[in-house]
C-alpha positions as CSV (number, residue, x, y, z in Angstrom):
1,X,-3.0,19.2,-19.2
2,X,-0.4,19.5,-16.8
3,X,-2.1,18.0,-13.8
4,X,-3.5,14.9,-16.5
5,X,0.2,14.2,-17.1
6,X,1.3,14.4,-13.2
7,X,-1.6,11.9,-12.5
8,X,-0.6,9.6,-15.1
9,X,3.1,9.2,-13.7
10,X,1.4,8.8,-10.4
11,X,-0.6,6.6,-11.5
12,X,1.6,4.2,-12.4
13,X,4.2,4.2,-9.9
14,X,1.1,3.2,-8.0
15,X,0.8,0.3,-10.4
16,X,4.5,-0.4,-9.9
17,X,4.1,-0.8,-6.0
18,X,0.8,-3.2,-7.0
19,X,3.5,-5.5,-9.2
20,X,6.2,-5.3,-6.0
21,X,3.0,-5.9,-3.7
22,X,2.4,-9.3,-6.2
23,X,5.7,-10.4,-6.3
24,X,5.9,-10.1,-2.6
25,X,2.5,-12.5,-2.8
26,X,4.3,-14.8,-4.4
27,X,7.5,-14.8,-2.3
28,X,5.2,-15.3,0.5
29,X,3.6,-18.5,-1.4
30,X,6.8,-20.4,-2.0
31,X,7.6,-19.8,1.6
32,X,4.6,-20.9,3.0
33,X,4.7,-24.0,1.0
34,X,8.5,-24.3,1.6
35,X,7.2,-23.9,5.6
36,X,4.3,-26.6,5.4
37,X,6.7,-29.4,3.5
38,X,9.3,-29.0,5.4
39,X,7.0,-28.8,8.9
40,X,4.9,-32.1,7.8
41,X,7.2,-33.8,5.9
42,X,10.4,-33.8,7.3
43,X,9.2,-32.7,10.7
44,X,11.6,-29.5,10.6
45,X,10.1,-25.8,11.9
46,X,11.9,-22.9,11.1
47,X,11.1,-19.4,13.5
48,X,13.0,-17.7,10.7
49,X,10.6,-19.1,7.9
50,X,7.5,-18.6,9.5
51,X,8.8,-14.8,10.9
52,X,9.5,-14.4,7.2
53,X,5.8,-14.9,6.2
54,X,4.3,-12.3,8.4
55,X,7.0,-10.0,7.3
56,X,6.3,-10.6,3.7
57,X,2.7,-10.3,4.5
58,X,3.1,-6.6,6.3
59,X,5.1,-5.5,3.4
60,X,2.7,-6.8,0.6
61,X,-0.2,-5.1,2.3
62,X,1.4,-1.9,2.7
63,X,2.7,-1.6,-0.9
64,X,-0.5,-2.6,-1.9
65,X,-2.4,0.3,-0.9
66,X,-1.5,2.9,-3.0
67,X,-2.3,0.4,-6.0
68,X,-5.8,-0.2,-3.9
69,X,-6.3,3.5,-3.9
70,X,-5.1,4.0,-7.5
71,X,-8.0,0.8,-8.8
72,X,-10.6,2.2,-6.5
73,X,-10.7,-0.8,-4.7
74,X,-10.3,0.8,-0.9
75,X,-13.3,1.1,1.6
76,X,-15.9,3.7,1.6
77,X,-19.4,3.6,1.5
78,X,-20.4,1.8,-2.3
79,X,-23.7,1.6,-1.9
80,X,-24.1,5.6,-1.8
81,X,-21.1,6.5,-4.0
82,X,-21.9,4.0,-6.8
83,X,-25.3,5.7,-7.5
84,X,-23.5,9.0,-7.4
85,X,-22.6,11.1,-11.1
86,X,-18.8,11.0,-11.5
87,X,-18.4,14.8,-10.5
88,X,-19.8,14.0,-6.9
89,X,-17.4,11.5,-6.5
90,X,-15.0,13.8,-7.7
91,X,-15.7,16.2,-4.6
92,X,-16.3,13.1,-2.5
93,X,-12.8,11.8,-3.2
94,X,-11.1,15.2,-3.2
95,X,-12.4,16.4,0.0
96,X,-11.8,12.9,1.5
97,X,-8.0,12.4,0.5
98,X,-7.1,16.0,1.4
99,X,-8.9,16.0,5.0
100,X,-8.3,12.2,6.2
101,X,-5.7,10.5,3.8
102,X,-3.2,12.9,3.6
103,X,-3.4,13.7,7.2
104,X,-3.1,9.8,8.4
105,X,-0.4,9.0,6.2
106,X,1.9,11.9,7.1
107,X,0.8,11.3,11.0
108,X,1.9,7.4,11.0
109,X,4.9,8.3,8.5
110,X,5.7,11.0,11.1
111,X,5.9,8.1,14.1
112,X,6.7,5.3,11.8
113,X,10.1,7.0,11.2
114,X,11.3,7.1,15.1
115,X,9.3,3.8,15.2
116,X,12.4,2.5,12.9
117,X,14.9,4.8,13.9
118,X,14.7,2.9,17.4
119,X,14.7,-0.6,16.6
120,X,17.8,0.3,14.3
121,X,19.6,1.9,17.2
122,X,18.4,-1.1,19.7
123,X,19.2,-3.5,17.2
124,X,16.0,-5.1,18.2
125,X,16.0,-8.4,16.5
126,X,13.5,-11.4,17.4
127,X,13.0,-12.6,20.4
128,X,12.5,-16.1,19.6
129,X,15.5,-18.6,19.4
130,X,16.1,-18.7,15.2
131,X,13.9,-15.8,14.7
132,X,15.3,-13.0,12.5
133,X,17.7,-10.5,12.9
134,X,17.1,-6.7,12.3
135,X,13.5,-5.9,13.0
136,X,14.0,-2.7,11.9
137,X,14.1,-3.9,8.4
138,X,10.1,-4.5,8.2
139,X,9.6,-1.2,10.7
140,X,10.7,0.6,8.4
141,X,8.5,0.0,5.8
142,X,5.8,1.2,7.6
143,X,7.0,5.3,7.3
144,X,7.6,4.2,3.5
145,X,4.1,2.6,2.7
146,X,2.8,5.6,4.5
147,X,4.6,8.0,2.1
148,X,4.2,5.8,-1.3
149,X,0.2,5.9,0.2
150,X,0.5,9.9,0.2
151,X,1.7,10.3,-3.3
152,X,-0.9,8.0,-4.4
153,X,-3.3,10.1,-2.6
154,X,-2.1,13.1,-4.3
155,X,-2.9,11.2,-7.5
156,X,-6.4,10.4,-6.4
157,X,-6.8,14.0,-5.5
158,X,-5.1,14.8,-9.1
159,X,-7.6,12.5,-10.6
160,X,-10.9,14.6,-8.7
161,X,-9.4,17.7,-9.9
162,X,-9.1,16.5,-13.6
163,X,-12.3,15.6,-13.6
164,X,-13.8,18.2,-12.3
165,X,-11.7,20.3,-14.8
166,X,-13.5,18.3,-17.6
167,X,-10.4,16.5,-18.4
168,X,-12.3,12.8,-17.6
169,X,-15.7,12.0,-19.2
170,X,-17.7,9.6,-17.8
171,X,-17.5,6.9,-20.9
172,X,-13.7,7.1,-21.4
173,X,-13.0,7.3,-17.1
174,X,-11.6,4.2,-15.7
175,X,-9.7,3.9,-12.6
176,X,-7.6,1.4,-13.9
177,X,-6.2,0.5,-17.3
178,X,-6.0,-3.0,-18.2
């Protein structure tokens, strides 16, 4: 029951970096729209605002893959794993997170980390007049995403382990309490 309880709190830290991935969304929205008013209305561009966006963008995408892998919404081949009884899955997912999740995330946290480090030292900024300061900033999410994406995996790999300890059925299993 041990291993239940660990993929629980996994679980929903997972679903907390989904609710900081949506909040991001909407961040992103009001500064989109606060972009396109002020662009066709007052006739005013911002390199700041619009840099904003994509960095908004990077970071709600990569905090919202462990909450993609948590739901069961990432990419894999449906149309064979749908038809499949849940304890195939099981060894589908386990085998799967431990040989290529795990690995990528720790390999892109691994150069994600100097990828940051460097920018920080150069105090790389944008290159664009009115662009923002301290690229390093979104750079560093990356090695971050990649570990929050690892711990999620561990609770995927959690959740193939539990059920193929018996400790899911198929009618009460669901990916994703709502």
């Amino acid at each position: 029951m041990f291993l239940l309880r660990l993929e629980q709190t996994i679980d929903r830290f997972s679903d907390l970096l989904g609710k900081i991935a949506a909040i991001l969304f909407v961040l992103m929205l009001f500064n989109v729209f606060y972009d396109v008013v002020s662009r066709y209305l007052f006739n005013a561009v911002s390199i700041g605002m619009q840099e904003m966006e994509w960095h908004l963008f990077a970071a709600m995408f990569m905090l919202g893959i462990p909450y993609t892998l948590r739901a069961g919404g990432h990419v894999r081949v449906d149309v064979i794993y749908d038809g499949l009884a849940l304890r195939k899955k099981a060894w589908i997912d386990l085998i799967c997170t431990l040989a290529l999740l795990m690995p990528f995330c720790l390999l892109v946290a691994w150069y994600g980390v100097d990828f940051a480090r460097e920018s920080f030292q150069l105090g790389e900024g944008s290159g664009d007049p009115g662009g923002l300061p301290y690229r390093w900033i979104i750079k560093s999410v990356i090695p971050f995403a990649m570990f929050f994406n690892f711990i999620s995996g561990i609770g995927l790999a959690l959740r193939s382990i539990n059920i193929l300890a018996g400790h899911h059925q198929d009618d009460d299993y669901t990916p994703v309490q709502h």
